[in-house]
C-alpha positions as CSV (number, residue, x, y, z in Angstrom):
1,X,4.7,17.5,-4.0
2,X,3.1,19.9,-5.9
3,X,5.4,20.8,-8.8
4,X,7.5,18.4,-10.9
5,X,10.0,17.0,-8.7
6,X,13.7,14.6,-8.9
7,X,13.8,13.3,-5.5
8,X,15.4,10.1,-3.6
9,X,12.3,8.1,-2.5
10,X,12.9,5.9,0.7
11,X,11.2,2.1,-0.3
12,X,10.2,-0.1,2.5
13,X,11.6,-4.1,2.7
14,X,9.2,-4.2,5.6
15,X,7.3,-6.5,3.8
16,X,10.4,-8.2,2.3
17,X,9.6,-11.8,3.5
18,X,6.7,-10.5,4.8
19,X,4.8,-10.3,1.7
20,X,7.1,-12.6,-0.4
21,X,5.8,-14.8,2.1
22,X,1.8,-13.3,1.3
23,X,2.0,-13.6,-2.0
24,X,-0.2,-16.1,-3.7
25,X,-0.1,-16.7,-7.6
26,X,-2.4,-18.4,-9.2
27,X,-1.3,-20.3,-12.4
28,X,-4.2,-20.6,-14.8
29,X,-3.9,-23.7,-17.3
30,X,-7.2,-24.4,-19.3
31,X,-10.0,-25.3,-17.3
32,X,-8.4,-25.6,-13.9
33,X,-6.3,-23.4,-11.1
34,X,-3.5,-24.4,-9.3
35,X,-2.8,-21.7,-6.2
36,X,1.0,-21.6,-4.8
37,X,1.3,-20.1,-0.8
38,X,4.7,-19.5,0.2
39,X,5.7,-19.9,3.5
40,X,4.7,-18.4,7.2
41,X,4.3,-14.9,6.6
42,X,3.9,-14.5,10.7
43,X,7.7,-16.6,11.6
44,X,9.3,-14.1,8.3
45,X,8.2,-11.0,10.0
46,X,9.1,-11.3,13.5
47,X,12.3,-12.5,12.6
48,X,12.8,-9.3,10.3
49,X,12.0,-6.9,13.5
50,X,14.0,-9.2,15.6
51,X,11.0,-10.8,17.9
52,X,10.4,-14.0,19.0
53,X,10.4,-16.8,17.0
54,X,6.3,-17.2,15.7
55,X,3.9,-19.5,18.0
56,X,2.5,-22.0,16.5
57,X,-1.6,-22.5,16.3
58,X,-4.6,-22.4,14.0
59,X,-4.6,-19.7,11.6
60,X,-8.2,-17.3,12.6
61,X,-11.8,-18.6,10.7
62,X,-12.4,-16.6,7.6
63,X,-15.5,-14.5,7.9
64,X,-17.9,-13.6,5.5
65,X,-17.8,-11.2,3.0
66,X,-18.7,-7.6,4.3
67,X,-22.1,-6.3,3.4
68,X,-21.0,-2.6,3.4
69,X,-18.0,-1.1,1.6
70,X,-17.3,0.8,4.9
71,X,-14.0,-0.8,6.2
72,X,-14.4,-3.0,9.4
73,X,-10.6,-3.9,10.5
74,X,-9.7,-6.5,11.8
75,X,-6.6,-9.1,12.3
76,X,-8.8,-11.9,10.3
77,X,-9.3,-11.9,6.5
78,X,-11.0,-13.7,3.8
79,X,-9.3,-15.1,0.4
80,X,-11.1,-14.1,-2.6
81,X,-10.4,-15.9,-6.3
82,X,-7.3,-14.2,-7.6
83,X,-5.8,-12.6,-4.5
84,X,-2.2,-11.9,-5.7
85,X,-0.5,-10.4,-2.3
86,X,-2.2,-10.0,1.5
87,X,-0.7,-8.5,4.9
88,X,-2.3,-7.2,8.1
89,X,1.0,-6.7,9.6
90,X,-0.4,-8.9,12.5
91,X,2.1,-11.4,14.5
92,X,4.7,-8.3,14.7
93,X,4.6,-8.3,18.1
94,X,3.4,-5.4,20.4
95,X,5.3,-2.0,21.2
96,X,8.2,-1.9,18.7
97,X,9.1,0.4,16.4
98,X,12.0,1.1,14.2
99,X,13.5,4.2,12.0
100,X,13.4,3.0,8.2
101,X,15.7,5.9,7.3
102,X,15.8,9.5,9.0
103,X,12.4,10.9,9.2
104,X,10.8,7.4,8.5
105,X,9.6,5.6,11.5
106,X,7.3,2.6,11.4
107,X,5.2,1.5,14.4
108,X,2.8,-0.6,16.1
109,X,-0.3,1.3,16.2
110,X,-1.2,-0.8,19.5
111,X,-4.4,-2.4,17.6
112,X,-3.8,-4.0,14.3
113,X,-2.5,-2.9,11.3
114,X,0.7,-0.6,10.7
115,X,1.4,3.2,11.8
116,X,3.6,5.3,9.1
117,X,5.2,8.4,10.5
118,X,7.3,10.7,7.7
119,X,9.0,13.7,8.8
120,X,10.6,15.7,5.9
121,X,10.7,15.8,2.1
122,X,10.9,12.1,1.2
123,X,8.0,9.8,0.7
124,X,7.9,6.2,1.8
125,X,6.8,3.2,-0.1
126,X,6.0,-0.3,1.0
127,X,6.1,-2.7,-1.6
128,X,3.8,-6.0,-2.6
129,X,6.5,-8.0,-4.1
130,X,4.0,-8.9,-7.4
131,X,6.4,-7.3,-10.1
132,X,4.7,-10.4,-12.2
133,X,1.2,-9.1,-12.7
134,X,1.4,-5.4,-14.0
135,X,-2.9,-5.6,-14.4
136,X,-4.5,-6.0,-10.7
137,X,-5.6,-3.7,-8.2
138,X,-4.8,-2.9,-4.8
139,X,-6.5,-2.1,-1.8
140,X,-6.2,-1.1,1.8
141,X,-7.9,1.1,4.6
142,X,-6.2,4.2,6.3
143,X,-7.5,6.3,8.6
144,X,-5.4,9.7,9.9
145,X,-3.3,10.2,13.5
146,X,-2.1,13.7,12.5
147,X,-4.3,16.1,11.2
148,X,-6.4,16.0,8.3
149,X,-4.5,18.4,6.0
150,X,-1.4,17.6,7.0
151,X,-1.8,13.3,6.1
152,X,-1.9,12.1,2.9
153,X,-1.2,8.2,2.0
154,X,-1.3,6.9,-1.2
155,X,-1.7,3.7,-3.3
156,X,0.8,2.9,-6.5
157,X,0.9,0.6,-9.2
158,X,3.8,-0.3,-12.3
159,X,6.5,0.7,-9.2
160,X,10.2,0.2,-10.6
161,X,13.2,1.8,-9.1
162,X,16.3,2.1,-11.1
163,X,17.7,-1.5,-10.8
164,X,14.6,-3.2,-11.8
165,X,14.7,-4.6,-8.6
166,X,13.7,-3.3,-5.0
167,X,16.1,-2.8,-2.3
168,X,16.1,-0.7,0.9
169,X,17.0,2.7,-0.1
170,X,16.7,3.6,-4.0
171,X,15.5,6.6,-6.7
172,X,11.7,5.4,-7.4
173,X,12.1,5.2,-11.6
174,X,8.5,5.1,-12.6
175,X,5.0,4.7,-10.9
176,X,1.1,5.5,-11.0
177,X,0.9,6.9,-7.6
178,X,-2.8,8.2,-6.0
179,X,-2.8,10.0,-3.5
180,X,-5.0,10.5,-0.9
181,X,-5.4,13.4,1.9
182,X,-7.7,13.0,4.3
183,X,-9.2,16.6,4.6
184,X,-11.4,15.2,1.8
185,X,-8.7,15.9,-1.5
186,X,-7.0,13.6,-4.0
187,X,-4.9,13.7,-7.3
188,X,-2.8,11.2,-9.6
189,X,0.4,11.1,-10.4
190,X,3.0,9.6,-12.9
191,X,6.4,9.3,-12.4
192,X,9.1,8.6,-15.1
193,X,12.2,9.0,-15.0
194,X,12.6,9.8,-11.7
195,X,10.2,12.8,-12.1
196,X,6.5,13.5,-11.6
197,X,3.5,14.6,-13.1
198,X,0.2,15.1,-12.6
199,X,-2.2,13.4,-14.3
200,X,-5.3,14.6,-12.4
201,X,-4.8,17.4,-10.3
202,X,-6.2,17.7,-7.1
203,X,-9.7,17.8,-6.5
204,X,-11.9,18.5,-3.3
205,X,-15.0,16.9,-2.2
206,X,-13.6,13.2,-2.4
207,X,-15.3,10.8,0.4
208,X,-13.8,10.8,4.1
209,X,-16.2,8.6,6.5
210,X,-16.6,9.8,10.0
211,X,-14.0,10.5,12.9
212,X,-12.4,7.2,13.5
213,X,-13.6,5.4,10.7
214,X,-11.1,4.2,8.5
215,X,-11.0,4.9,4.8
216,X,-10.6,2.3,1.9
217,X,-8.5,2.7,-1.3
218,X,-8.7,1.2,-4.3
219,X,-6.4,1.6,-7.4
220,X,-7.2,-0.6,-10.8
221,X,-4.1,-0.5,-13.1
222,X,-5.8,-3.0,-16.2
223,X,-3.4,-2.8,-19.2
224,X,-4.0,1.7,-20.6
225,X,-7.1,2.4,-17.3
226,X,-6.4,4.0,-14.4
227,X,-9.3,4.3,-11.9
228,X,-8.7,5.4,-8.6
229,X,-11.9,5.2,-5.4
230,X,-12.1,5.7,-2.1
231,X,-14.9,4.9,0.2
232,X,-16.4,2.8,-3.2
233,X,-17.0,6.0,-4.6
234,X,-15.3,6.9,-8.1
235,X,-12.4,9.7,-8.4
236,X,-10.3,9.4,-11.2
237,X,-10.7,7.2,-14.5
238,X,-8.8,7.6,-17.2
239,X,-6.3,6.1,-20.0
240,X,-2.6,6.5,-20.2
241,X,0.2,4.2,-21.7
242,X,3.7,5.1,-20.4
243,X,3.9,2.4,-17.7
244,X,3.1,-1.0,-18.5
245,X,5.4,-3.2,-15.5
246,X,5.8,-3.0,-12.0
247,X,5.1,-3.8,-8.8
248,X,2.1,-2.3,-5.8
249,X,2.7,-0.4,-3.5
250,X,1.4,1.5,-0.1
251,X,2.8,4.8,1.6
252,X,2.8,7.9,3.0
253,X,3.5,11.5,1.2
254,X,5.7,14.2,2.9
255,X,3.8,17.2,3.0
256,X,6.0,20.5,1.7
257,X,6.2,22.3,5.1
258,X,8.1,19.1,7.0
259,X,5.5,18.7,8.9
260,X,5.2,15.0,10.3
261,X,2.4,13.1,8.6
262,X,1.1,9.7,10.3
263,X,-1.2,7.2,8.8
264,X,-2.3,4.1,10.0
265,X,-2.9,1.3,7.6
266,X,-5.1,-2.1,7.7
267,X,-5.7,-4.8,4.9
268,X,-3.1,-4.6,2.7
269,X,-4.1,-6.2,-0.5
270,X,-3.2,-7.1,-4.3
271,X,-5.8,-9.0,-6.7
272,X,-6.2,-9.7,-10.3
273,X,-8.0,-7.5,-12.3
């Protein structure tokens, strides 16, 4: 991915019902909120993988805010005011796994969270399902299984495939896409079109916490600014007008020599701005 590029991009429906069934909006009329759940995100998702129908019980306590930007996951979660979309890909079951598409292989990483293994030249995105709300931000923590250089996930914002509408396998149309490798690099790109470009190239020097920590993203899409973090700490902020709809999105980038990249993601996340 480092030239401009026309290439088929595999999209994930794991969180189909998963995350349609995350996805919170929040109606704002005057002085008062009104917040819509849609159903059990946990019943949705096992049926999708074919597991057992969900157990019923008491949903975990909500802890307290974290002190510390360093990432502590965990299968519990707290709901801050304008949360748009959340998934922790917990309630899956344990041990499965399951080929997206060829090279694409999704797994359960045996904690919590979701392990993302990409073998060859496509990349694979895993959509929020909030095509509504254009201006948010998105967050989530990764940390790398296969060596540093070699894994690079990324967080996107304004996603639209061709239809307008996703679907399992499509041509990404457009996107703000940051990316993220975890030898300590990062760059941004746009896509339009079905092609890319670089908005910032890549830089050195960007944040990795220790060896077995995971590593947080954040990407702020808020009507022309861009600002991509990671670890809190500031990487790219700038202005740029070409996309202004679409949906959020996670993933994995393929890495030009084939080689397999895996990345394990916890806290998938979508808020206002």
């Amino acid at each position: 991915m480092r030239e401009k590029i026309h290439r088929t991009i595999t999209i994930s429906f794991l969180i189909i019902g998963m995350l349609s069934g995350c996805i919170t909006v929040v109606k704002k009329e005057e002085s008062e909120q009104q917040a819509v759940t849609a159903p059990d995100l946990e019943a949705t998702a096992k049926a999708k993988f074919g597991q057992e129908e969900a157990d019923t019980g008491q949903s975990p306590a909500a802890p307290d805010v974290p002190d510390s930007p360093l990432p502590a996951p965990t299968a519990t979660r707290y709901v801050p005011e304008g949360e748009l979309a959340y998934y922790n890909f917990e309630g899956l079951g344990s041990g499965w796994e399951t080929e997206r598409a060829p090279g694409i292989i999704i797994r359960d990483p045996g904690t919590f969270g979701i392990e993302i293994s990409v073998t060859g030249q496509n990349d694979y995105f895993m959509t929020a399902g909030v095509k509504d709300h254009p201006d948010g931000n998105i967050s989530t923590y990764v940390i790398n299984v296969s060596s540093p250089e070699e894994s690079t996930a990324f967080v996107a914002c304004r996603v639209n495939d061709r239809e307008g509408e996703i679907e399992e396998t499509l041509s990404m149309e457009s996107a703000y896409i940051a990316q993220y490798r975890l030898d300590g690099a990062a760059r941004l790109m746009k896509q339009v079109n079905g092609t890319q470009s670089v908005l910032a190239d890549w830089v050195s020097g960007v944040s990795v916490n220790p060896e077995g920590v995971y590593n947080q993203l954040y990407l702020l899409c808020d009507e022309s600014r861009i600002l991509f973090m990671v670890n809190a700490q500031k990487v790219f902020d700038l202005q740029d007008t070409t996309l202004t709809v679409g949906d959020y999105a996670i993933g994995v980038t393929h890495v030009a020599s084939g080689a397999e990249t895996v990345i394990r993601f916890d806290k998938f996340s979508v808020y206002e701005p």
